[in-house]
C-alpha positions as protocol buffer text, in pm:
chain_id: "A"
residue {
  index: 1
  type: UNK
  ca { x: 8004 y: 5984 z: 11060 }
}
residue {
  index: 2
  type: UNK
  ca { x: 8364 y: 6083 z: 11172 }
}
residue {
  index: 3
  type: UNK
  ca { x: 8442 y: 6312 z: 11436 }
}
residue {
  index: 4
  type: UNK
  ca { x: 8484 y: 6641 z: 11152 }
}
residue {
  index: 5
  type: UNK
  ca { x: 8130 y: 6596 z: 11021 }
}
residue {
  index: 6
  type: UNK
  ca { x: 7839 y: 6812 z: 11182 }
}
residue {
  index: 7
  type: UNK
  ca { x: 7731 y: 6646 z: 11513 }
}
residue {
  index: 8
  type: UNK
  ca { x: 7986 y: 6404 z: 11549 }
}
residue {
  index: 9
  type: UNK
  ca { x: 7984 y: 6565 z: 11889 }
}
residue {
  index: 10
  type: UNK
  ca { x: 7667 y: 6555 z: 11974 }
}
residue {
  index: 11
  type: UNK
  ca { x: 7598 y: 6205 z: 12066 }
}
residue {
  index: 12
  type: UNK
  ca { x: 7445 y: 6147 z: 12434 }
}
residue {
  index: 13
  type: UNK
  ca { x: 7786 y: 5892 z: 12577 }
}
residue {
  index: 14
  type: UNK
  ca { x: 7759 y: 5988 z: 12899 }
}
residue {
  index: 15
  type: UNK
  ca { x: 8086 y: 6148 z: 13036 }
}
residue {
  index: 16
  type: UNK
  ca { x: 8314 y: 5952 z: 13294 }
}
residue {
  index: 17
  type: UNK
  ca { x: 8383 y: 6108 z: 13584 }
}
residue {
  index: 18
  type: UNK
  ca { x: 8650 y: 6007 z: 13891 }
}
residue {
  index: 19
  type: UNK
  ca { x: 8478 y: 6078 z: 14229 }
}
residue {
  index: 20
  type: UNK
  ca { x: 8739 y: 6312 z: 14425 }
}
residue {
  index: 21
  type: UNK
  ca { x: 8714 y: 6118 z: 14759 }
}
residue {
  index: 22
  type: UNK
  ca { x: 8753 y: 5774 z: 14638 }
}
residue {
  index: 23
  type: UNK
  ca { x: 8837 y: 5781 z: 14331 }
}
residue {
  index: 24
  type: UNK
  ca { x: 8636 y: 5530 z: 14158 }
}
residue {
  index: 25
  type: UNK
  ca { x: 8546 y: 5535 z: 13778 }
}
residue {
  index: 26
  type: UNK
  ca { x: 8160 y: 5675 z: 13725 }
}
residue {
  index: 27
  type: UNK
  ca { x: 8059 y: 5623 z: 13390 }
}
residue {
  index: 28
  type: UNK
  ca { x: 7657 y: 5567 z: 13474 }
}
residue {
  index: 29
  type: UNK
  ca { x: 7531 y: 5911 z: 13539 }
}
residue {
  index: 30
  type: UNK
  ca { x: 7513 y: 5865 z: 13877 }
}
residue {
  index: 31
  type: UNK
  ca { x: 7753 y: 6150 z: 14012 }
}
residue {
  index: 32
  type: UNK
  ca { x: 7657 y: 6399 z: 14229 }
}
residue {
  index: 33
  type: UNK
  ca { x: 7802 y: 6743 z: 14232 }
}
residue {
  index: 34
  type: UNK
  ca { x: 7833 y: 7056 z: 14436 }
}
residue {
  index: 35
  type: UNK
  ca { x: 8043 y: 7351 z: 14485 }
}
residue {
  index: 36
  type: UNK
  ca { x: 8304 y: 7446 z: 14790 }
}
residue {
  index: 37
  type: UNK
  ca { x: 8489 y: 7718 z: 14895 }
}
residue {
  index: 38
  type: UNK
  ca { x: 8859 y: 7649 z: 14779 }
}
residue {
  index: 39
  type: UNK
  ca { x: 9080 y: 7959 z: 14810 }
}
residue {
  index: 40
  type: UNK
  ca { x: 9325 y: 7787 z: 14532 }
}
residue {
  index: 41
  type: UNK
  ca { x: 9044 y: 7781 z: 14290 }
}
residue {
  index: 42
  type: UNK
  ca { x: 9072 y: 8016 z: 14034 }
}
residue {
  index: 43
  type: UNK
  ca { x: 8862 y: 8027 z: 13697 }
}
residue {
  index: 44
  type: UNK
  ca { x: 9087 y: 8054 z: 13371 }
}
residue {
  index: 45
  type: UNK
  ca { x: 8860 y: 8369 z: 13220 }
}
residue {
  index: 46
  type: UNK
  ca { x: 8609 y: 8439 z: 13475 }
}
residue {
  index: 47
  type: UNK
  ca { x: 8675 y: 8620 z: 13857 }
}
residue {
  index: 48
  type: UNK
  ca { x: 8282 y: 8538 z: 13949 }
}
residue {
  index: 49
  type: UNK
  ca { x: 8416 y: 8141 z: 14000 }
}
residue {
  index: 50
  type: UNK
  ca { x: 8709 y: 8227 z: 14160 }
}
residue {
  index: 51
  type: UNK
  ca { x: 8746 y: 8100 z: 14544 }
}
residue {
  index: 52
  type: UNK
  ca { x: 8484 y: 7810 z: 14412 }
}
residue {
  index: 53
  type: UNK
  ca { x: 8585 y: 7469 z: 14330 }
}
residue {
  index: 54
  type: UNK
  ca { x: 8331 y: 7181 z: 14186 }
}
residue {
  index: 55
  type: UNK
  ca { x: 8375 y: 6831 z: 14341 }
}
residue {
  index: 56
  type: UNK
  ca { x: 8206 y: 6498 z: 14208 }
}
residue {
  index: 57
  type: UNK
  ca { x: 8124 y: 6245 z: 14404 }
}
residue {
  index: 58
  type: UNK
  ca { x: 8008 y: 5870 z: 14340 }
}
residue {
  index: 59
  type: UNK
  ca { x: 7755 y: 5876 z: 14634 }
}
residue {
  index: 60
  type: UNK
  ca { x: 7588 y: 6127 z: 14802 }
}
residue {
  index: 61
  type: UNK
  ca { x: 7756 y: 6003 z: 15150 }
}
residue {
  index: 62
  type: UNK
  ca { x: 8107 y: 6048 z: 14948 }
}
residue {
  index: 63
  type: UNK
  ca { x: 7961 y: 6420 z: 14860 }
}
residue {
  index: 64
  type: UNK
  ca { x: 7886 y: 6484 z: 15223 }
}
residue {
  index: 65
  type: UNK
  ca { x: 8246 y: 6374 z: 15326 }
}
residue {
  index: 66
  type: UNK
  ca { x: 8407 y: 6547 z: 15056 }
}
residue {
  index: 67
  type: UNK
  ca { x: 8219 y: 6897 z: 15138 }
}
residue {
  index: 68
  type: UNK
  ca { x: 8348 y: 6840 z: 15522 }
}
residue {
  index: 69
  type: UNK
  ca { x: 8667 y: 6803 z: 15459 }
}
residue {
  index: 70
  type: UNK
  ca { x: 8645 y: 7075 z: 15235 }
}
residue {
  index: 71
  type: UNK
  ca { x: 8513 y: 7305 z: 15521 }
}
residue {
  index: 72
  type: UNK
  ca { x: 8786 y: 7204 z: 15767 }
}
residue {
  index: 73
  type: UNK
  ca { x: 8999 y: 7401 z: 15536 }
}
residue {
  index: 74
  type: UNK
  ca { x: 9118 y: 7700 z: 15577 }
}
residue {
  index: 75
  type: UNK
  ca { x: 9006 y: 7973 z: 15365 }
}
residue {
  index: 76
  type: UNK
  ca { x: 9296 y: 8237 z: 15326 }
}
residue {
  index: 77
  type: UNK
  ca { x: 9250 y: 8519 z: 15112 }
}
residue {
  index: 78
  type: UNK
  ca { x: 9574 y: 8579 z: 15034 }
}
residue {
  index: 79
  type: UNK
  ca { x: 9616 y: 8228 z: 14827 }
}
residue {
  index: 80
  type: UNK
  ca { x: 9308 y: 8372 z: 14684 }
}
residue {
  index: 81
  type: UNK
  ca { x: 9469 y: 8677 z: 14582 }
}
residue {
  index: 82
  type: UNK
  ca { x: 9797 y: 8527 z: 14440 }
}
residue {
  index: 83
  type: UNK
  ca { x: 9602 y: 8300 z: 14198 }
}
residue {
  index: 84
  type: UNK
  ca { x: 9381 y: 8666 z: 14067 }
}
residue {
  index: 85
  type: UNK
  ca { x: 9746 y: 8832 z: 14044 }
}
residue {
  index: 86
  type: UNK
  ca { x: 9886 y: 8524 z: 13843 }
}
residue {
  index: 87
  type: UNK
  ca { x: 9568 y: 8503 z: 13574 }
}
residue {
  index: 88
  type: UNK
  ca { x: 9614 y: 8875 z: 13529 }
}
residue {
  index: 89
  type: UNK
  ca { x: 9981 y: 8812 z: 13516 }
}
residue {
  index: 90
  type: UNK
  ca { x: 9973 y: 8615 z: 13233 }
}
residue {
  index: 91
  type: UNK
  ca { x: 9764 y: 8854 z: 13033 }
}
residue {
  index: 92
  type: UNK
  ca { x: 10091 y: 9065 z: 13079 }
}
residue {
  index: 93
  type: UNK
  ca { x: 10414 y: 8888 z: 13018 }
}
residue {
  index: 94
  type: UNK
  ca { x: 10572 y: 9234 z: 12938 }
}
residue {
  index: 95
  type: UNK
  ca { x: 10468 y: 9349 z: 13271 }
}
residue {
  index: 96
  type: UNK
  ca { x: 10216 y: 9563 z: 13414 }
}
residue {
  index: 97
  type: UNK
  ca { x: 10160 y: 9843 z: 13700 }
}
residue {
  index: 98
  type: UNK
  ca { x: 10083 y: 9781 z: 14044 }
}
residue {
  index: 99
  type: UNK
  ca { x: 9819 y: 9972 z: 13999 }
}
residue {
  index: 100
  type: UNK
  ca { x: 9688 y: 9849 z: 13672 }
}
residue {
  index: 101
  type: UNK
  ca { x: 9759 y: 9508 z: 13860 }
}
residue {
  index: 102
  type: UNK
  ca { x: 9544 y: 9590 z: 14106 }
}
residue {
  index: 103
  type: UNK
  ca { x: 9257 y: 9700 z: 13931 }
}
residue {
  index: 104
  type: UNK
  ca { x: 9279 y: 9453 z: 13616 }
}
residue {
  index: 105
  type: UNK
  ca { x: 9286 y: 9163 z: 13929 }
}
residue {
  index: 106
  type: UNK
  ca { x: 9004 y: 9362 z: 14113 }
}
residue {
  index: 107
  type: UNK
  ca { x: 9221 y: 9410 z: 14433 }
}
residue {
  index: 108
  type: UNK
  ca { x: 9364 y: 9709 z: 14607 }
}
residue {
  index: 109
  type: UNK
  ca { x: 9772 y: 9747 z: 14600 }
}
residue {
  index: 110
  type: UNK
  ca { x: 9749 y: 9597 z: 14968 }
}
residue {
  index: 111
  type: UNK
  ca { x: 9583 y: 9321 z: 14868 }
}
residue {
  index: 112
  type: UNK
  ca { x: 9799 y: 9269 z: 14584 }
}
residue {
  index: 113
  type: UNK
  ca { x: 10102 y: 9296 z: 14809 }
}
residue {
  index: 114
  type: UNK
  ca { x: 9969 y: 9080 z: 15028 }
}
residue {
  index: 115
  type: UNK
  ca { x: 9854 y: 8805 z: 14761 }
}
residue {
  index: 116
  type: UNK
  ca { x: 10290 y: 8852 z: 14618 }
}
residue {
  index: 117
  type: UNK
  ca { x: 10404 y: 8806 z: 14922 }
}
residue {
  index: 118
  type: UNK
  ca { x: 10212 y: 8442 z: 14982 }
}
residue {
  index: 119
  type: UNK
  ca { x: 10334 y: 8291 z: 14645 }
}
residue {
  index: 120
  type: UNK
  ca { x: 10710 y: 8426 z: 14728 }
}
residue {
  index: 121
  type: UNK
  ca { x: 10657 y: 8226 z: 15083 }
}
residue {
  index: 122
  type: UNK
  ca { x: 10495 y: 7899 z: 14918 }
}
residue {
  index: 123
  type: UNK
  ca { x: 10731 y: 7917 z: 14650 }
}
residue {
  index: 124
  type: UNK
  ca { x: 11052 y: 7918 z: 14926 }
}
residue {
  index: 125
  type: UNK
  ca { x: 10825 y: 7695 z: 15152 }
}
residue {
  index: 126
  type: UNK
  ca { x: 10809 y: 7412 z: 14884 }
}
residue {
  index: 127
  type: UNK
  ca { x: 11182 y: 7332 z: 14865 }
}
residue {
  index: 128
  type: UNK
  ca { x: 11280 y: 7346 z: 15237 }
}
residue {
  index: 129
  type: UNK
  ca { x: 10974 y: 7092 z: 15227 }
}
residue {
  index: 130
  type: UNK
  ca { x: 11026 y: 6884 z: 14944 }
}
residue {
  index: 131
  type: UNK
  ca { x: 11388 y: 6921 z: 14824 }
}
residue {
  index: 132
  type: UNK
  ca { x: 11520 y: 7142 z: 14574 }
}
residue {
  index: 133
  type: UNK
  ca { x: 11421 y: 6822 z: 14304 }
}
residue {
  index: 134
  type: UNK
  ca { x: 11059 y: 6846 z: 14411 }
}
residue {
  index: 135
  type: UNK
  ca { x: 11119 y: 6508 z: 14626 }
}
residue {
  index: 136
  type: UNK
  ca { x: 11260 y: 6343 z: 14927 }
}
residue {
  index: 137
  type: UNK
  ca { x: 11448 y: 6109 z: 14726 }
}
residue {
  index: 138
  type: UNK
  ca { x: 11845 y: 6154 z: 14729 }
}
residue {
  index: 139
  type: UNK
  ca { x: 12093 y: 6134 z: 14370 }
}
residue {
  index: 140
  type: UNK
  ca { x: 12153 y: 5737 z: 14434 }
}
residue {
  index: 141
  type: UNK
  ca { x: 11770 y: 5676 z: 14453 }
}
residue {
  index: 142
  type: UNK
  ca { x: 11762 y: 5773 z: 14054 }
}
């Protein structure tokens, strides 16, 4: 059978996974997920995921660590709101109305300001941070 033909794809190979604490290769079946609040995660196509992010663990002691550290985070709304302006945004590479913005995004204009104005200070914050190259490293490091 080659991988054209009618269930090629629907052999039972169990799917590899990479737990997100440690890292190691799980390949057995034996992963364990769940699903954190994460204000950077946003769904490609669907709002209902959005703010949600699914980690995988190798152990259920890795899963507990992973879902503390994931609720020391901070939750902040407007990261939340600058990743719903960007998915709508690239529905609309013409461009598109605050307002239409706003209600395509499910936001209010304030909101929507809001959620512009945290991308336009992470996107400023990243170079004073890391360089203008994206790293520390100088020309003669190249």
């Amino acid at each position: 059978m080659t991988d054209s033909e009618p269930g090629a794809g629907d052999r039972e190979d169990p799917l590899t996974e990479l737990c997100d604490l440690c890292g190691v290769v799980i390949s057995d079946s034996t992963e364990v997920y769940s699903l954190v609040r994460d204000s950077s995660a946003i769904h490609a196509h669907d709002s209902q995921f959005d703010g949600k992010r699914m980690i995988v663990a190798c152990s259920p002691e890795h899963l507990d660590e992973l879902i503390r550290q994931f609720k020391r985070r901070p939750f902040v709304e407007d990261d939340l709101w600058a990743g719903k302006i960007a998915r709508v945004m690239q529905q609309h590479p013409e461009g598109i109305s605050v307002e239409a913005l706003a209600e395509e995004a499910s936001l209010n204009v304030a909101e929507v300001g809001a959620g512009v104005r945290w991308h336009n200070r992470e996107f400023l914050r990243w170079p004073a941070e890391f360089g203008e190259g994206g790293d520390d490293r100088g020309d003669d490091d190249r």
